[in-house]
FITOR-240497 format. One line per field, with one value per residue (C-alpha): chain; residue in one letter; x, y, z. Coordinates in pm, 1 decimal. Each point is the difference from the previous one (the first is absolute). Layout:
// residues N
c = [A  ...]
r = [A  ...]
xx = [X  ...]
yy = [Y  ...]
zz = [Z  ...]
END
This chain:
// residues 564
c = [A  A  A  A  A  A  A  A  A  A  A  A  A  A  A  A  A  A  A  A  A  A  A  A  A  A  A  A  A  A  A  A  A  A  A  A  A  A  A  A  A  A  A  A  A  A  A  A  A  A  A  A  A  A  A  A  A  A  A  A  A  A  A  A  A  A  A  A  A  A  A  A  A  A  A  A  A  A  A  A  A  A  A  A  A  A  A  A  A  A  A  A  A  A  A  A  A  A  A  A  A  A  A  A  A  A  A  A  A  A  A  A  A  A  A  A  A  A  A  A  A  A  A  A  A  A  A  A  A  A  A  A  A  A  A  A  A  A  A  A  A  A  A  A  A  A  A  A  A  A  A  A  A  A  A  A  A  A  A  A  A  A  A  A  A  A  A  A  A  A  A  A  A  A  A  A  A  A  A  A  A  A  A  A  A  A  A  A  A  A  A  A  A  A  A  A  A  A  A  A  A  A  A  A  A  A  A  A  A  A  A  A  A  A  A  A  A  A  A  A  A  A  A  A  A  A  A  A  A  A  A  A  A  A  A  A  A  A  A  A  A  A  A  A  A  A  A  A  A  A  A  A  A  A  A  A  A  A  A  A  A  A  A  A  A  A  A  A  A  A  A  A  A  A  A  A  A  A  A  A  A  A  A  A  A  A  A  A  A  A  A  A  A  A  A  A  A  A  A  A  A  A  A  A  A  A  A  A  A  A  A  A  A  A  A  A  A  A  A  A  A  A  A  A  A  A  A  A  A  A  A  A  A  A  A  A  A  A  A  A  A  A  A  A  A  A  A  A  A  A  A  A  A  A  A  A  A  A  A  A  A  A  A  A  A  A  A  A  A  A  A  A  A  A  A  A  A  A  A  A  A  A  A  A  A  A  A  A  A  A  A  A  A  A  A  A  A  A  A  A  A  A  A  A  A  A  A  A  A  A  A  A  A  A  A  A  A  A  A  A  A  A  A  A  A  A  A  A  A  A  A  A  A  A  A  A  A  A  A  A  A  A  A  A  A  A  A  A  A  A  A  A  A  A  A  A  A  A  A  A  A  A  A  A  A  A  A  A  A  A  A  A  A  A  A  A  A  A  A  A  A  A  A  A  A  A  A  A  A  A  A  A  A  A  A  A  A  A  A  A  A  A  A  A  A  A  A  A  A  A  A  A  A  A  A  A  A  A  A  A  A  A  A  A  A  A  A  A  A  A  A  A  A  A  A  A  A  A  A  A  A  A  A  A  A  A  A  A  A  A  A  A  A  A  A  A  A  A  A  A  A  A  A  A]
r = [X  X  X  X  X  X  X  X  X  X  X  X  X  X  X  X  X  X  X  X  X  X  X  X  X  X  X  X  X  X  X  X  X  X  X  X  X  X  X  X  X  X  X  X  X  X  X  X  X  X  X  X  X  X  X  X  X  X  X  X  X  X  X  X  X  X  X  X  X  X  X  X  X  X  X  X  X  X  X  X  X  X  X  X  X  X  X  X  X  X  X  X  X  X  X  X  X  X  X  X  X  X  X  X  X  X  X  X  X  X  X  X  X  X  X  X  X  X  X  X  X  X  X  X  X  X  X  X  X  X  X  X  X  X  X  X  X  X  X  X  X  X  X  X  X  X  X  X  X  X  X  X  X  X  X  X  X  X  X  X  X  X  X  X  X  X  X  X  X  X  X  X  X  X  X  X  X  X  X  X  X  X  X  X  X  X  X  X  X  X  X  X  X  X  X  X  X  X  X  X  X  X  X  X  X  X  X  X  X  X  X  X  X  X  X  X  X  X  X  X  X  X  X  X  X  X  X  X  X  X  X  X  X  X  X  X  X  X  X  X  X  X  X  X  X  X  X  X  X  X  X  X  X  X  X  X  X  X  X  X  X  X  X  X  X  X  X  X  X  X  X  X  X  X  X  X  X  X  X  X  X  X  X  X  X  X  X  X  X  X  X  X  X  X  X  X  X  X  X  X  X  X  X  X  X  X  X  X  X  X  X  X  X  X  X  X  X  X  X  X  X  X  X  X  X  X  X  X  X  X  X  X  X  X  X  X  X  X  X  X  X  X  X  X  X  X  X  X  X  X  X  X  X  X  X  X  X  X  X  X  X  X  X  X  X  X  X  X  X  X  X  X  X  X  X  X  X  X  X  X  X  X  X  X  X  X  X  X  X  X  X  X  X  X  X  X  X  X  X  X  X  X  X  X  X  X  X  X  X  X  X  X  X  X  X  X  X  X  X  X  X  X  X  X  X  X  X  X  X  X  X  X  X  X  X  X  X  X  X  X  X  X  X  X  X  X  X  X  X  X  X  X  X  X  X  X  X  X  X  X  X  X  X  X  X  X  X  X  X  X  X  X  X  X  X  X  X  X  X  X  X  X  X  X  X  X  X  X  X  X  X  X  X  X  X  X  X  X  X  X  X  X  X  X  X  X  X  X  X  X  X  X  X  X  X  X  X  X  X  X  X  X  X  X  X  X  X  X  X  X  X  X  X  X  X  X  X  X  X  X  X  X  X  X  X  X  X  X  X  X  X  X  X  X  X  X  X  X  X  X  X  X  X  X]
xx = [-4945.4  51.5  -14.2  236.6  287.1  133.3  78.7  147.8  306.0  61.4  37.4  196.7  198.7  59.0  134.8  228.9  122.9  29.4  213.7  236.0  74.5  61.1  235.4  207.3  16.6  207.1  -82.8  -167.0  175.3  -186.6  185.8  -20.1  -238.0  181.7  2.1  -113.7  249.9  -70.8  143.3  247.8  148.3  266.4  165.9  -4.6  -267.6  127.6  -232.1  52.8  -239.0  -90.2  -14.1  209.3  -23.8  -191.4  -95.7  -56.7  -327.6  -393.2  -102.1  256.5  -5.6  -332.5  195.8  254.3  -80.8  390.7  -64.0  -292.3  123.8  271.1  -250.9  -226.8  283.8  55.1  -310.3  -346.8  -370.3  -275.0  -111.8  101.1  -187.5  -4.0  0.5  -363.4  -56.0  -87.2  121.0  265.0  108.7  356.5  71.0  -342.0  -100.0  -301.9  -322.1  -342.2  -259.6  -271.8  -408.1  1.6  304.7  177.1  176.4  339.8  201.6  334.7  224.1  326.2  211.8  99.0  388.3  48.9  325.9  219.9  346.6  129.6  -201.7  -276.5  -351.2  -252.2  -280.6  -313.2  232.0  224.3  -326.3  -183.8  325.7  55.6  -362.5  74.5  286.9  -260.9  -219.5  303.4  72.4  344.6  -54.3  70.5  -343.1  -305.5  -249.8  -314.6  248.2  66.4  -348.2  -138.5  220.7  -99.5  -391.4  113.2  -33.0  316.2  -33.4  187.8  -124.3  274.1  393.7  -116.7  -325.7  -122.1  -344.2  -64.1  -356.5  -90.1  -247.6  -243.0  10.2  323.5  23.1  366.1  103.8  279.8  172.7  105.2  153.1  282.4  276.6  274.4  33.7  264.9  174.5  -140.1  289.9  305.5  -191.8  -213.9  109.5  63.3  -233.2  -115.3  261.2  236.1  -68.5  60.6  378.2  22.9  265.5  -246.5  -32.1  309.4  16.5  -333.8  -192.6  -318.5  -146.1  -18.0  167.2  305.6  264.1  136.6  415.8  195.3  68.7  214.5  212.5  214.6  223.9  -260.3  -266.8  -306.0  -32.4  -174.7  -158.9  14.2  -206.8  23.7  -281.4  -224.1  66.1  -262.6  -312.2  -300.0  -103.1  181.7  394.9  132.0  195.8  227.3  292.7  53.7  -199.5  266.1  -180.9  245.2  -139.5  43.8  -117.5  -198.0  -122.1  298.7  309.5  -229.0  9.2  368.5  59.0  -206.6  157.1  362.5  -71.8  -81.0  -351.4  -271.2  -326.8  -40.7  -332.3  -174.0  31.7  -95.1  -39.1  254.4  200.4  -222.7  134.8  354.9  -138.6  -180.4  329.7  109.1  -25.5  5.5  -207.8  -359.6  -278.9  -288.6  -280.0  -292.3  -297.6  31.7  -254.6  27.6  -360.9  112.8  -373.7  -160.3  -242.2  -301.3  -176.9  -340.2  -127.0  175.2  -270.9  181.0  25.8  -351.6  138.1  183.7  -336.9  -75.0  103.3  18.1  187.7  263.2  25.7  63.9  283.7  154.8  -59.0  157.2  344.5  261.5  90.7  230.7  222.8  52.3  125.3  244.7  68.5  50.6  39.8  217.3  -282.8  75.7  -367.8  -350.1  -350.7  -232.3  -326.7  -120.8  121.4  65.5  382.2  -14.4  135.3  -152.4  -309.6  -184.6  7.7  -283.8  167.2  -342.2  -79.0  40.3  282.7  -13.5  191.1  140.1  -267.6  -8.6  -218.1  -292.4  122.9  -41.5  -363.0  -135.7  95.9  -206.8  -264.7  34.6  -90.4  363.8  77.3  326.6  -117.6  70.9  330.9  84.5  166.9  -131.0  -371.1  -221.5  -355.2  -261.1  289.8  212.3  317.0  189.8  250.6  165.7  371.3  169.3  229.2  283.0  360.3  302.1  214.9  87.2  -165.4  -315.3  29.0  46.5  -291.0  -199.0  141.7  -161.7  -326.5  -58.4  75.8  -223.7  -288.8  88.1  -95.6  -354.4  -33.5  36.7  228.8  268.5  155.7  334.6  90.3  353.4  -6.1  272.0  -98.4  -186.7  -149.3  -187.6  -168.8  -11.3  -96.0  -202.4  -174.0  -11.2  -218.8  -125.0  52.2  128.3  -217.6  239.1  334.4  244.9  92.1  190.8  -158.2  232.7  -177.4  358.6  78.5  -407.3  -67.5  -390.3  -136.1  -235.8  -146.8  -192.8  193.5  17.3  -351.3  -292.3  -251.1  131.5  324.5  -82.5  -31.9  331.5  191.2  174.1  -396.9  182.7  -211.9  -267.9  -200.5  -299.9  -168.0  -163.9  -5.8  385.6  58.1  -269.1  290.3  286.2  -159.6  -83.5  351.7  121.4  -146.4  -63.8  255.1  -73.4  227.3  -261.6  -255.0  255.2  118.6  -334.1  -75.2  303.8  -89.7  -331.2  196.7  227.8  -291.2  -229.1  366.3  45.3  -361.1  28.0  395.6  -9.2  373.8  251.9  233.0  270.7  262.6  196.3  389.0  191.1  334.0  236.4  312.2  273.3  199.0  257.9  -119.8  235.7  -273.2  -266.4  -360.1  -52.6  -349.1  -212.8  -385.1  -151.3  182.3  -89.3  366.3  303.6  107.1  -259.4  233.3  204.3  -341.2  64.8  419.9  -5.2  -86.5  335.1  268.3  337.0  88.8  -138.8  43.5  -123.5  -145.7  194.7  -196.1  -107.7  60.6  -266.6  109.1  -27.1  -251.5  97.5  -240.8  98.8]
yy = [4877.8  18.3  -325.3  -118.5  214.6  -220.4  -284.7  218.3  185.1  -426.7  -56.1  260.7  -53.5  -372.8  102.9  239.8  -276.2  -209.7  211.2  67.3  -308.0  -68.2  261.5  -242.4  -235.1  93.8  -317.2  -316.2  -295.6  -254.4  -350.3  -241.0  -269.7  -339.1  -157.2  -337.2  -267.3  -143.4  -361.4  -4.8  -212.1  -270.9  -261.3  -372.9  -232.7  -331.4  -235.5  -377.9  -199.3  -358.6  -196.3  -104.5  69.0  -147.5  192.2  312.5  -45.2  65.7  -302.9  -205.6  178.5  -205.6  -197.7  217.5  276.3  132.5  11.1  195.1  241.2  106.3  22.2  190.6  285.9  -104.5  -95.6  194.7  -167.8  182.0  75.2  57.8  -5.1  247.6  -9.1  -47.8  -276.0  253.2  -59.9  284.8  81.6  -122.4  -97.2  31.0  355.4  -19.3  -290.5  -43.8  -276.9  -65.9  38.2  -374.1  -78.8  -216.7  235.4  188.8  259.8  100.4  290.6  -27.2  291.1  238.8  32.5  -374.2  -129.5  -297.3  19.9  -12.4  283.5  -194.5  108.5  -273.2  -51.6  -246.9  -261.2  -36.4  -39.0  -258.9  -194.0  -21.6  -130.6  -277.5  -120.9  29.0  -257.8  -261.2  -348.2  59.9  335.1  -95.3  131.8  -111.3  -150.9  135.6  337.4  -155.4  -119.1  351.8  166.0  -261.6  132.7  328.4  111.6  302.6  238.9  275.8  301.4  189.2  54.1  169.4  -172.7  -350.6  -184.5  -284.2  -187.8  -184.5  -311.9  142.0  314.9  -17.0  316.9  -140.9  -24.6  299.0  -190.6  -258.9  341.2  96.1  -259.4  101.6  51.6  -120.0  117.7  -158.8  100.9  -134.7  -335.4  -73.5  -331.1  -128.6  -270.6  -71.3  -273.7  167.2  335.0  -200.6  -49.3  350.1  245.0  297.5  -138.0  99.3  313.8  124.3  330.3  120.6  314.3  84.4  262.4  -185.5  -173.4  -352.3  124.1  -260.6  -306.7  -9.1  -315.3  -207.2  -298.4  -53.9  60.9  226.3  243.4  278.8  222.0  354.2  214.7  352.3  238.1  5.4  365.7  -60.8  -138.7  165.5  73.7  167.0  -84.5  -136.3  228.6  -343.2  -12.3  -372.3  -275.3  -321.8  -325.6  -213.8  -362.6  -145.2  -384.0  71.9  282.8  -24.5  75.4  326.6  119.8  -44.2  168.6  292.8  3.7  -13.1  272.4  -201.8  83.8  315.1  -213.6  -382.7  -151.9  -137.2  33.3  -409.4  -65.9  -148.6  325.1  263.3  13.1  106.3  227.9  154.4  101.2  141.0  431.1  85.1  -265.3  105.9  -274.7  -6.3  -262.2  -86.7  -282.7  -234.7  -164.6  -313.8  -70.6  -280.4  -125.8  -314.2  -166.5  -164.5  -227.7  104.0  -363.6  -211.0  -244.5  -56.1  372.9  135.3  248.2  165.3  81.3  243.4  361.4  108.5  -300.2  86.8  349.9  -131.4  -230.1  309.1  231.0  -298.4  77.5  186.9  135.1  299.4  -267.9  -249.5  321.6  81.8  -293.5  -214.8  288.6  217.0  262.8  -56.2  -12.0  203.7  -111.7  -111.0  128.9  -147.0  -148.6  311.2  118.5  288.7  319.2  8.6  153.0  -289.5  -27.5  120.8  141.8  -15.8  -360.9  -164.8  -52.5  -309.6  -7.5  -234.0  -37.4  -374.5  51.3  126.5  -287.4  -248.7  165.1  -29.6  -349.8  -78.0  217.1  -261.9  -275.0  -168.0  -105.9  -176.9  -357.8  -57.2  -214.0  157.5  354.1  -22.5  190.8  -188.1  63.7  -363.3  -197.8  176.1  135.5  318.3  -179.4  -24.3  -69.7  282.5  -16.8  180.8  66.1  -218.8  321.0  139.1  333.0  -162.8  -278.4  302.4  142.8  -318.8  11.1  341.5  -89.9  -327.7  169.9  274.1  -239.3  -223.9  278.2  35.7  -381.0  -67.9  -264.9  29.4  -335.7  158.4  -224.6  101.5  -41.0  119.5  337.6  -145.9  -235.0  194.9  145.7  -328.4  -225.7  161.7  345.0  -68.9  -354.8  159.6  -227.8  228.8  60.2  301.6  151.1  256.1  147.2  324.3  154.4  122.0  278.7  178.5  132.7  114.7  340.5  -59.5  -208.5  -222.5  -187.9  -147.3  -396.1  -33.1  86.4  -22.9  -250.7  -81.8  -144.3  -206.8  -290.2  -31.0  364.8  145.1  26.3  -201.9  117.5  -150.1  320.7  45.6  335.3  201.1  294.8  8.0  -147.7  254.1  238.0  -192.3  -14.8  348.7  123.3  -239.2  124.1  395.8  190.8  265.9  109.5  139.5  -281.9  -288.1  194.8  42.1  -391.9  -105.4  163.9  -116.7  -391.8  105.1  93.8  -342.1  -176.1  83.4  -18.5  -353.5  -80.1  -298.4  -26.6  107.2  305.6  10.0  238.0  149.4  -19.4  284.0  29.1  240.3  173.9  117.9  345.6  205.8  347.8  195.8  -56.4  192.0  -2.6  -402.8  -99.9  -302.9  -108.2  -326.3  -227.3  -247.7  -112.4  55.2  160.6  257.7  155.9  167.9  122.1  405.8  -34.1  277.0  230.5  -156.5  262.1  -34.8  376.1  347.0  361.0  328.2  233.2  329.1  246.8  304.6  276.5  227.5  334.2  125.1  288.6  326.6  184.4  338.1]
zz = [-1153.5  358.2  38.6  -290.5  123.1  241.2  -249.8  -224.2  232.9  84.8  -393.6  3.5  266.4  -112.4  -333.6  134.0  219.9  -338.2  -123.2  263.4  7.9  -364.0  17.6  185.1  -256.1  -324.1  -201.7  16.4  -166.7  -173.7  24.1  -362.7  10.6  30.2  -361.0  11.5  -105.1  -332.1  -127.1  -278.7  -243.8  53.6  300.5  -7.9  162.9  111.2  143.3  122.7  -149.3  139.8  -328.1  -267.7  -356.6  -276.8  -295.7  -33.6  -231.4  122.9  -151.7  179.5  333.5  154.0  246.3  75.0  247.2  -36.3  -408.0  51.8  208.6  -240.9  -292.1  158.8  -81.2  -338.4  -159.2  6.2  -30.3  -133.7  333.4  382.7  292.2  254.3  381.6  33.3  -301.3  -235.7  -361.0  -140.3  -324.8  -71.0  -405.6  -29.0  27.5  -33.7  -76.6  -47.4  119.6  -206.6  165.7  7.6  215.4  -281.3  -183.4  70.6  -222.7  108.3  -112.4  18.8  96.4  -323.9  238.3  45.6  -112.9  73.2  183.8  -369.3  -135.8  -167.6  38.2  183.8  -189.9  10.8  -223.4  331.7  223.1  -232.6  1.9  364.4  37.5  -262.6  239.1  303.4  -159.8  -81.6  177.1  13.8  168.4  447.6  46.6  179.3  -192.6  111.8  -93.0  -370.4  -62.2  98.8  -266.8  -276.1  48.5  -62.0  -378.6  -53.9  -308.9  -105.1  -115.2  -75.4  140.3  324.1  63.7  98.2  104.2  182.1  -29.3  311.0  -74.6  282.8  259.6  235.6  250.8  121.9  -361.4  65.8  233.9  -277.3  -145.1  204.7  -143.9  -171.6  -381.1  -186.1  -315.6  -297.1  -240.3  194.9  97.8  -340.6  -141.6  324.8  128.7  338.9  91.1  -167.2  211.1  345.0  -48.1  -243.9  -6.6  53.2  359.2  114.1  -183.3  -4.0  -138.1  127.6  19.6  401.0  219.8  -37.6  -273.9  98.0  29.1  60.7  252.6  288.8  -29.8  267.4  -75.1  -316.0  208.4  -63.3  358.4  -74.5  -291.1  -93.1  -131.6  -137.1  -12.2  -328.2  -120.1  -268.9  237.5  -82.7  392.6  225.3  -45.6  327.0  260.3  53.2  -235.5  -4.7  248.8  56.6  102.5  129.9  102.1  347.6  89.1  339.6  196.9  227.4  -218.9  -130.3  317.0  24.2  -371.4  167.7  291.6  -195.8  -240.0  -298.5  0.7  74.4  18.3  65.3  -247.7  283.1  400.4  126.3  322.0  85.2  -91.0  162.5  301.6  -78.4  -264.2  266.1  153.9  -330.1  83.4  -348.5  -129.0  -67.0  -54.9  -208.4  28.9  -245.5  50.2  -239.6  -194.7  174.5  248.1  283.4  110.4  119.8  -206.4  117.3  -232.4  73.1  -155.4  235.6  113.8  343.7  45.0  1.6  217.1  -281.9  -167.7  304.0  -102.3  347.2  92.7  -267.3  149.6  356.9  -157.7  -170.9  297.3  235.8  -167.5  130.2  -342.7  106.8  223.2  -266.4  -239.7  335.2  78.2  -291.1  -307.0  213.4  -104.5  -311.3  -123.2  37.5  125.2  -284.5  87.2  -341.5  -360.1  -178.3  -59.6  231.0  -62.6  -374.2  -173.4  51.7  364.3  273.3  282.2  140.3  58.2  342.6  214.8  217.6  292.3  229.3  256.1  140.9  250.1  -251.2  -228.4  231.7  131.8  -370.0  13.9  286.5  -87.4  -323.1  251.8  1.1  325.5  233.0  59.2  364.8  -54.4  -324.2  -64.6  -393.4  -64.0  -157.8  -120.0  -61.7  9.5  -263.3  176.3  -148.4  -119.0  -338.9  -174.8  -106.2  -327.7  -47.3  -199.8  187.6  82.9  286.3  -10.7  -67.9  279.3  236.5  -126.0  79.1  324.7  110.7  -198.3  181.6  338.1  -81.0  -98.9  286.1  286.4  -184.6  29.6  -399.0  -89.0  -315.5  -93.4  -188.8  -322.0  -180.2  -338.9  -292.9  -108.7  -387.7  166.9  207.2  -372.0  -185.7  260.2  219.1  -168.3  -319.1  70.0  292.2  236.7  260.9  340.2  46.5  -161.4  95.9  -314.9  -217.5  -264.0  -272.3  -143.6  -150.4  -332.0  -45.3  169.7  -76.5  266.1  -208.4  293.8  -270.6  22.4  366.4  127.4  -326.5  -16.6  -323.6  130.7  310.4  -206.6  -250.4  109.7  306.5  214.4  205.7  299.8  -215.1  96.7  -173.6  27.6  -270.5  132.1  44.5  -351.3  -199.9  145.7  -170.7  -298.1  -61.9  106.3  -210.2  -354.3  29.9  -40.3  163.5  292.0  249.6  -84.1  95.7  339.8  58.2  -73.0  191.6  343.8  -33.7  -18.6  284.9  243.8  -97.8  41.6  318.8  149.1  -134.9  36.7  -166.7  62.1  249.1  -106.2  158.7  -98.2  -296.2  -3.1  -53.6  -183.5  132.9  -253.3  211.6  -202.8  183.6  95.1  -288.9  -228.2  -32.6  -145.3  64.0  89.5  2.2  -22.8  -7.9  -238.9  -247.3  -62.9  139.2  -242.8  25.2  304.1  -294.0  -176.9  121.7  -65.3  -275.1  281.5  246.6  27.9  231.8  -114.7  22.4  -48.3  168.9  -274.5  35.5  221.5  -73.0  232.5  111.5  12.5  335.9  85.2  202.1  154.9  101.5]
END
């Protein structure tokens, strides 16, 4: 006891000080937590869009980027993607896959109506595939001759199946087009649809209603549209998005600049430096879909060379990658570190990185046994010089690009002998026969979230598809090929990193970089973001969740507590 007296007079002594000094203190005020600001209905959207217009109509929209761009608002497809490449229920809300991988059952959405009140049913998706598989539909053919293998059935008003004539993992990409109405176009025939009235006044079933055209002097300049108060997702904040069409980049910057305009549809180069200066101008930037490499045809009898793996590395790692992006792109682009879309489900953050490292380059080509002849400043190994003629699209950006390549290759002693050709001839004439040594090339892997690496780099296609690397590796392709028919999410990620990693032990071409497209939108709205995109149009994929206005919910006091 003795000893625990001590701590207790300090207790006490502490609490008496306590309250002493909350004598002093008649109340304690407790300040409202800041409500957060929450979006609200209404304002206009005006954006300047680079373009002109066509028809508004899914089927027609192909070759028209402006088109699409306007019917991504009006019509809906079955499907969406998200930011990753993973496939989202939009009409649809809901599907099945049989165990087999061929066939599909989609639900349509119980809420889904048309801007005129009509429900969409399977009748209005059966009919829009019919017009996919016509010759007088502007369509690609490989796209037309897909649809015609693919049997459509009805089951009832709010369900439809579609048999595939063999396992197709990618199938839901084919899914995401729009649907048109069957009972205001029924009777109508495909030639007749081209030049139809329904183009200019059309219905869908998206986020928003086509409104009506801004005219000049006769002249179509713009559209507006009013927000779809009937859409079965999430009704937009945005009262009414106006498109109004502008012939180059540079007169959309002036309409923004002017007042006209919020949000220009794409930021070019040539543009982004005055943008830049815009304050109130905020920019957005997505990688697009679009894979600028160097092919190698690894069958090239004068290029044995090309069939050395570690040789193809020391070409690629020989590059100054990140100074033709700066230099050339304006940084408009991102490294490729492989052939994958990056940024979606299917890509391996995990596989290598090469670098720019010339001086280990040029050490694995000597350790290769290519040496400098005494009066010569190209290596050469038994008489066979590194040395080969490098095809490529007659354009400026890419002849600057074949600039910085062959000085690259030049300080490791390889030669490049540049040869300019127009940009289908580079395909036709030189891949497609194969009778390219090398080729400086895009490929245009848009409007297909799923990678499907499948044509480019199987066995399978090195002799009458797009192998035009001519690679032939089973190991890599046994990858393909399973990704390609399961459909099974985590079995095809799994399958695709597994490619990635044997792709770039063995590089058997040159990845250079992926472009990016950047959306310029003035910092009054709100809620705008961006991921990889497929299509330009996919910049307006998250507008139901825009806003230019907002309210404060009223706070709620809290009373204030006295203390006496």
């Amino acid at each position: 006891m003795k000893k625990l007296r001590w701590p207790f007079i300090i207790v006490l002594l502490a609490l008496v000080a306590i309250a002493f000094l909350l004598r002093g203190q008649q109340h304690i005020t407790l300040l409202p937590a800041v409500a957060p600001i929450q979006p609200v209905s209404g304002g206009i959207y005006t954006e300047a869009l680079i373009g002109s217009l066509g028809r508004l109509n899914p089927v027609l929209d192909y070759y028209n980027s402006a088109d699409r761009d306007v019917d991504r608002l009006l019509f809906s497809g079955l499907i969406r993607f998200d930011d990753h490449a993973v496939p989202q229920a939009d009409l649809a809300e809901s599907w099945g896959i049989s165990q087999d991988g061929t066939v599909y059952n989609f639900s349509i959405r119980s809420n889904a109506v048309w801007h005129d009140g009509k429900p969409v049913t399977s009748d209005d998706v059966a009919f829009t595939v019919d017009l996919l598989r016509n010759e007088s539909i502007p369509l690609p053919k490989d796209l037309r001759e897909f649809w015609k293998q693919v049997d459509v059935k009805i089951l009832d008003d709010k369900t439809i199946q579609f048999a595939l004539p063999e396992p197709f993992a990618p199938f839901l990409d084919y899914l995401t087009f729009g649907i048109l109405p069957k009972h205001l176009l029924e009777g109508t025939t495909p030639d007749q649809l081209v030049n139809a009235k329904f183009n200019s006044q059309p219905v869908g079933s998206g986020p928003f209603r086509f409104d009506h055209f801004l005219s000049e002097n006769g002249q179509v300049k713009g559209v507006v549209l009013s927000a779809n108060k009937d859409f079965y997702g999430n009704r937009p904040f945005i009262d009414q998005v106006v498109f109004r069409y502008y012939p180059e980049a540079g007169s959309a910057l002036s309409a923004y600049t002017s007042g006209e305009a919020l949000g220009i549809s794409q930021i070019s180069t040539e543009i982004l430096p005055e943008v830049l200066k815009e304050a109130k101008m905020k920019l957005y930037t997505g990688e697009e879909p679009r894979l600028t490499l160097v092919y190698l045809n690894l069958d090239s009898s004068g290029q044995p060379f090309f069939q050395d793996a570690n040789l193809r590395r020391a070409l690629l790692m020989g590059l100054n990658r990140q100074g033709m992006v700066d230099k050339t792109l304006n940084s408009q682009a991102v490294i490729a570190n492989g052939p994958i879309f990056p940024g979606t489900w299917a890509y391996y953050d995990g596989i290598e990185k090469i670098d720019y490292d010339p001086d280990k380059a040029l050490q694995i080509i000597k350790d290769a046994g290519y040496v400098l002849p005494a009066d010569g400043t190209i290596r050469e190994k038994d008489g066979v010089p590194l040395s080969f003629e490098l095809v490529y699209p007659d354009d400026p950006q890419h002849a600057a690009l074949i600039e910085s390549i062959q000085r690259d290759w030049a300080q490791l002693g390889v030669e490049v002998k540049p040869k300019a050709v127009p940009y289908d001839k580079v395909v036709s004439d030189y891949l497609e026969p194969r009778t390219y040594q090398a080729a400086l090339i895009d490929l245009n892997m848009a409007r297909f979230p799923d990678p499907d690496p499948y044509p480019f780099w199987d066995q399978a296609q090195i002799a009458g598809g797009q192998n035009y690397a001519k690679w032939d590796d089973r190991q890599a392709s046994e990858y393909l090929e399973q990704a390609r028919v399961t459909p099974d999410l985590a079995e095809r990620t799994k399958a695709y990193r597994n490619f990635q990693v044997r792709f770039t032990k063995e590089m058997p071409a040159l990845p250079l970089f992926f472009p990016v497209y950047s959306y310029g939108v003035d910092d009054g709205i709100q809620g705008v973001r961006m991921g990889p995109l497929y299509d330009p149009s996919d910049r307006l994929s998250t507008i139901n969740t825009w806003y230019l206005l907002t309210k404060r919910p009223q706070e709620t006091k809290t009373p204030p507590t006295t203390t006496p």
